[in-house]
C-alpha positions as CSV (number, residue, x, y, z in Angstrom):
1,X,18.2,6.7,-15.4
2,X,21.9,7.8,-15.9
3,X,23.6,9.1,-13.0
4,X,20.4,9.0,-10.3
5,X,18.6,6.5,-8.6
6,X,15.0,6.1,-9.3
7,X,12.2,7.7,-7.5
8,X,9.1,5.9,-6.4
9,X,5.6,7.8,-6.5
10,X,2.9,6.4,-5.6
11,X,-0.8,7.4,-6.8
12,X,-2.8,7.3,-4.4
13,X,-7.2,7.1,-5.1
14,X,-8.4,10.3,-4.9
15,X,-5.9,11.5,-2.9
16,X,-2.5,12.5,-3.6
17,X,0.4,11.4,-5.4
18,X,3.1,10.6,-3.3
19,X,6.8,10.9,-4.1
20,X,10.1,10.5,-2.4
21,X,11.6,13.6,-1.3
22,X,13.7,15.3,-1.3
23,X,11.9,17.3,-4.8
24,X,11.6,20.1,-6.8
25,X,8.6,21.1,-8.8
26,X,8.0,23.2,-11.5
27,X,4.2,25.0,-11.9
28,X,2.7,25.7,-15.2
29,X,3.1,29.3,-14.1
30,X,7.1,28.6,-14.1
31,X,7.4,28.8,-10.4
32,X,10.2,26.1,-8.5
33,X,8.4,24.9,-5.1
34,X,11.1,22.6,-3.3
35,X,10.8,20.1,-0.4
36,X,13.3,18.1,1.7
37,X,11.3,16.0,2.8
38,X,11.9,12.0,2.3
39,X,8.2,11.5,1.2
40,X,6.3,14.5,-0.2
41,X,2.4,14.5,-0.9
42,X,1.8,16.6,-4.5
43,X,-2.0,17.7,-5.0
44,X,-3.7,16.0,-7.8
45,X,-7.2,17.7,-7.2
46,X,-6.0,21.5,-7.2
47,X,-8.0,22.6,-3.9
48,X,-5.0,22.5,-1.6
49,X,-4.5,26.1,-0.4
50,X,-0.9,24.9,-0.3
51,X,-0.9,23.8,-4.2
52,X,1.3,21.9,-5.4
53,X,1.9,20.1,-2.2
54,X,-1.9,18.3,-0.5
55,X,-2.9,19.6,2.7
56,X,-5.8,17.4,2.8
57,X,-8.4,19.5,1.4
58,X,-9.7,16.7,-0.9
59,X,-11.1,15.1,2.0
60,X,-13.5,17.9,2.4
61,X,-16.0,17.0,-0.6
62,X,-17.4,13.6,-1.8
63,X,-17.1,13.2,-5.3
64,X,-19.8,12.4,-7.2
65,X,-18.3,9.8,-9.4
66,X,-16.9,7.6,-7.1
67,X,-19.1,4.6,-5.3
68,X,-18.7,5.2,-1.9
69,X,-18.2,1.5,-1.4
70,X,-14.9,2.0,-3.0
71,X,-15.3,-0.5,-6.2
């Protein structure tokens, strides 16, 4: 990166992906959705009535296709 310092993100399993703040991010509808915060949690499964920042909702539903053990 020229000028900037690196970001980390983390992806986390089916839950978010987590990125030091502060951010901007763009939709596929054009829209800029900005944050100041120094870690910001970005919706990966699209049922956040919040979208594009997580407010938990993917905790509501089990998913099919992953073990509940985890492995």
């Amino acid at each position: 990166m020229t000028g900037q310092s690196a970001r980390r993100v983390t992806v986390v399993p089916n839950g978010p992906v987590l990125v030091e703040g502060p951010v901007e991010l763009v939709t596929d509808d054009g829209v800029t959705h900005t944050s100041d915060r120094f870690v910001v949690a970005v919706c990966a499964c699209r049922r956040s009535k919040r979208f594009p920042f997580c407010d938990t909702s993917h905790r509501k539903r089990v998913r099919d296709d992953v073990p509940q053990d985890g492995k």
